[in-house]
N, C-alpha and C positions, 0 to 999 in steps of 0.2 A: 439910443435912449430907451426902446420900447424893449431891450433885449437885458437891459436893465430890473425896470420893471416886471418883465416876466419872471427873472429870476428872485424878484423880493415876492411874487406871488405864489412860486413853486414852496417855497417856505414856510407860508403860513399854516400850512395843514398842523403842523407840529406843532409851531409855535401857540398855536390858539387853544393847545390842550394843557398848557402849560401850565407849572404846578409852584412858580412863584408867582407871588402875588407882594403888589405894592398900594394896592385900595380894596375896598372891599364895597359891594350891592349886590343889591335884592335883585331877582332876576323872576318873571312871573310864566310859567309854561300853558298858555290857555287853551285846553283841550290837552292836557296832561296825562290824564286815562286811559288815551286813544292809544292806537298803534304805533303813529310815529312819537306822540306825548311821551307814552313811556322810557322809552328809550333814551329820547332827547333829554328825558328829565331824569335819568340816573349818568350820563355824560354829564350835565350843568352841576350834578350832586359832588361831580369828580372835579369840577374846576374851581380850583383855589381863590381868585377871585367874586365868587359868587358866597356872600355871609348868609344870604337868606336864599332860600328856595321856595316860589308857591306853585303849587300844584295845583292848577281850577279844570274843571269838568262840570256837565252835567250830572254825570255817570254817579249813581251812589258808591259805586267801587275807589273815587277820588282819595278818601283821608286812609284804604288802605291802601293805595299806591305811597300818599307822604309816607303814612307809619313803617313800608316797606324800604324805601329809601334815608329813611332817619336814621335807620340798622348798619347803613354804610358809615364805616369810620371814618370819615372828612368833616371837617370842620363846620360845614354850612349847616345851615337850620332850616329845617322841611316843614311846609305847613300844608295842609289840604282842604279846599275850600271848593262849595258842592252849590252849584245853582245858581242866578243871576243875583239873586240876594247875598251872595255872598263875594261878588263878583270883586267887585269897590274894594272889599278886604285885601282880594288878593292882590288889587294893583296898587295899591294904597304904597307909597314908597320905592316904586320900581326904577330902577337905574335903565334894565333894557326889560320888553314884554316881546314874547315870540310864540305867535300865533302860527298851529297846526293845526287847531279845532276846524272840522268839515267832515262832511260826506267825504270817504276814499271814492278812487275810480273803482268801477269794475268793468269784466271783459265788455265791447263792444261801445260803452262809454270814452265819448272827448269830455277832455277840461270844459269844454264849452256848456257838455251837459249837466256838469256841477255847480254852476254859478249862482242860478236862485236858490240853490238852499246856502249853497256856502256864503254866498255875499250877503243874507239877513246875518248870519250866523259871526259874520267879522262885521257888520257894521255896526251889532249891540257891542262889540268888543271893543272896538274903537271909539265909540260912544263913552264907553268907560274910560279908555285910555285920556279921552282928553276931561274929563271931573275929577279922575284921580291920579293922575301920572301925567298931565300934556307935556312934561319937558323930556317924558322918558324916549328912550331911540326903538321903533317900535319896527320887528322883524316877521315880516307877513310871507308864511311858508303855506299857507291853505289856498287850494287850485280855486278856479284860475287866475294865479298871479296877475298876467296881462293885465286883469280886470280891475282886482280885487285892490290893487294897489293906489290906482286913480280914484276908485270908488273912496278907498279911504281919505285919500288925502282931500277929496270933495267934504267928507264927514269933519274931519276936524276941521277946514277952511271956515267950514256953517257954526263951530264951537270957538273959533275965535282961535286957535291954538296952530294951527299949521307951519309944522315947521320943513320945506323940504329937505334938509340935513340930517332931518330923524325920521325918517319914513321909507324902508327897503324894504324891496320884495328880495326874499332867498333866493336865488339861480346856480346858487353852489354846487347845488345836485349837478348839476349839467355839468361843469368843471372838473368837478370829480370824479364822474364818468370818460370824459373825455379823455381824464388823466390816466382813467388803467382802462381803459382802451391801448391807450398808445404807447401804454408800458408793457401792456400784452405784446403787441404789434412790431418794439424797438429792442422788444426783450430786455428791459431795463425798470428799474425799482418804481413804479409810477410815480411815487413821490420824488421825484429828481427829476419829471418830466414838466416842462413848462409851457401853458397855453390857454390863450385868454378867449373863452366864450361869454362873446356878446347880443345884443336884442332883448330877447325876452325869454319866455319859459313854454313855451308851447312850440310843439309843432318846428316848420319851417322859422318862426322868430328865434329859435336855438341856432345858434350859430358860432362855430367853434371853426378860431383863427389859425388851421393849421398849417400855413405860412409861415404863420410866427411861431411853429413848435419847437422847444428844445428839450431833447437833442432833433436835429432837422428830423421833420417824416419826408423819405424820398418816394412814397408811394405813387403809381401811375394817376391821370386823372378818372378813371376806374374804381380805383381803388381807395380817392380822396373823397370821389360821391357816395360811394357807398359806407364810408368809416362816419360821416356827417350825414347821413342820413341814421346811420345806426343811432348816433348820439341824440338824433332830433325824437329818434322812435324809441329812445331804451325807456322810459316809462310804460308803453304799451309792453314791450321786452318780457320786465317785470309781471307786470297783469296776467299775460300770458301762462305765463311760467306756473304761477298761482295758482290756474286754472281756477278763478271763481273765489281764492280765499284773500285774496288783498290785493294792494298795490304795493308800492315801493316805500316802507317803513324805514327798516333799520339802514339803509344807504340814503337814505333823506332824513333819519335821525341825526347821523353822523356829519351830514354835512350843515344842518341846521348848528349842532353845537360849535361844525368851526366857525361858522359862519357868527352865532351869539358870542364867542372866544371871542374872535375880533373885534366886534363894537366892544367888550370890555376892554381889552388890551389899547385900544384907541381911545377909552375912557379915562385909563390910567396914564396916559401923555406919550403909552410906547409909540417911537417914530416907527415907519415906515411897512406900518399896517396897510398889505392892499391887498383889498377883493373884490371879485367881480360882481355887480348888484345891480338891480334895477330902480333907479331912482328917477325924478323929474329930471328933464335934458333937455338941453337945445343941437344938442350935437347931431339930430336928423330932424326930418320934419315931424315924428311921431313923437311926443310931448314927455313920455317916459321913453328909457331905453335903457339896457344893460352893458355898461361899459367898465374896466378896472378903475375902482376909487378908492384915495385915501382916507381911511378911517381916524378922527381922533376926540379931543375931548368934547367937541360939541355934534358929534355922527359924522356925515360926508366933510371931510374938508378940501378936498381938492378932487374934479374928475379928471379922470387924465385920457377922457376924449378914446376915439378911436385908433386902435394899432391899424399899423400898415396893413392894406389890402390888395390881394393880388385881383386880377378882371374877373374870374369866379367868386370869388369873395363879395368882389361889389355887386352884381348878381343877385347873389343874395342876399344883401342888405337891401336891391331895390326891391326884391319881393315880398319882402319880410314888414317895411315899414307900412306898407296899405292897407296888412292883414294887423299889425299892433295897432293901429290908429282905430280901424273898428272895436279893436277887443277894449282899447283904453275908451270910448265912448261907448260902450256896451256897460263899463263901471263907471262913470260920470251920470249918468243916464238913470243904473239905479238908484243914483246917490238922490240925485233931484227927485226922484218920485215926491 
């Protein structure tokens, strides 16, 4: 069954950029200006099913990032809206809101050291989410996930709105890494390769099923540690790389938009929408976890639970869940302040 599912998930990369459209909404990029914002918001400009586009920021650069994406000839309609007063505007009508706004990493920085600024920084935004949008399916790409995601879902609980069917942390990045890793590695199209990374978004919680890889990876167990240790550290990778001038933008733009593609196409009744996310779970003891789900018109409709695991796999699932249960009460924690 799971080798089923792998392969409706190897598919959605394409699928989610998809240029027919059977519904149409508003779609709000909050932290729009930024690094990853932009980017994500000229992919959301290019997706058929998106009629509106809003662009929020701080930044006074915001209505010319809209004005600059209005100039693309597709159909949607761009607006640009600058500062918390103008916040309400831009969610006013949102079908999905996908949050990038934060602090980037930089070298020598964990996720872990991002969280008090990013977590004020998404809990005013979710704050909005539930006065102006609480049915919207709200997609939370700003680090640290772990966190940020319980932290929310504690905010809208307090707003009366909580719905956990509409509430994802992005971990796409990870998948999609994972994916041309092991298209580099089987010498094969990455998008043909199928593999489901589960847990969470940090660290050792990244955790890529390549047990369940297709086409099979026959690599040593050498050479399995070290290809899931690269995928847990390709964030750092990134940074590195930068030396000092970013983090991981345009490969966490791209996988944000497949990632917003999908909750639309799950919006618009398409079957057999699946991707990996982190959502509320009972499927370990750790209260969120990232597992493949079925997207459709009301967000999560179906988790389909953990794939098979080999005794290194389980391994790391037991060490992963004691370090997510801190990070998920590290965001419940801020939420009560």
């Amino acid at each position: 069954m799971f080798g089923q599912i792998a392969r409706q998930v190897a598919t959605v990369s394409a699928r989610s950029f998809s240029t027919t459209s059977t519904n149409n909404h508003k779609v709000a990029v909050i932290g729009g200006a930024g690094g990853i914002g932009q980017p994500l918001s000229l992919l959301l400009k290019l997706n058929s099913n998106v009629t509106k586009l809003a662009v929020y920021d701080v930044a006074p650069v915001t209505p010319g990032v809209a004005c600059d994406l209005s100039h693309c000839d597709t159909s949607s309609e761009t607006a640009g809206h600058v500062g918390p007063e103008q916040l309400g505007a831009a969610l006013q009508g949102c079908s999905v809101v996908v949050i990038p706004a934060g602090v980037p990493r930089k070298p020598g920085m964990t996720r872990d050291d991002l969280f008090n600024v990013n977590a004020s920084i998404a809990k005013a935004t979710v704050e909005g989410v539930a006065k102006h949008c609480p049915k919207a399916l709200v997609a939370i790409i700003t680090n640290p996930v772990n966190s940020l995601v319980p932290m929310a879902a504690e905010v809208l609980k307090k707003a009366g709105c909580y719905d956990p069917n509409r509430l994802f942390g992005v971990t796409t990045l990870d998948v999609v890494r994972a994916r041309a890793f092991l298209g580099e590695a089987l010498k094969v199209d990455p998008q043909k390769v199928e593999i489901p990374v589960i847990g969470g978004h940090a660290g050792i919680t990244i955790m890529p099923i390549l047990s369940q890889c297709k086409p099979k990876y026959s690599g040593s167990q050498k050479e399995i540690e070290a290809l899931t240790a690269r995928i847990q550290d390709a964030g750092t990778e990134v940074v590195k790389a930068k030396a000092g001038g970013g983090s991981a933008t345009l490969s966490m733009a791209y996988a944000g938009a497949r990632f917003a593609g999908s909750l639309l196409r799950g919006l618009n009744g398409e079957s057999n929408v699946i991707e990996c996310t982190y959502v509320e779970s009972k499927i370990t003891d750790a209260s969120f976890f990232a597992t493949p789900v079925v997207l459709g018109r009301n967000g999560l409709e179906k988790n389909l639970g953990m794939p098979p695991l080999n005794d290194y796999e389980k391994k790391l699932v037991e060490a992963a869940v004691p370090e997510l249960q801190k990070n998920i009460k590290k965001g419940v924690d801020f939420a009560k302040k």
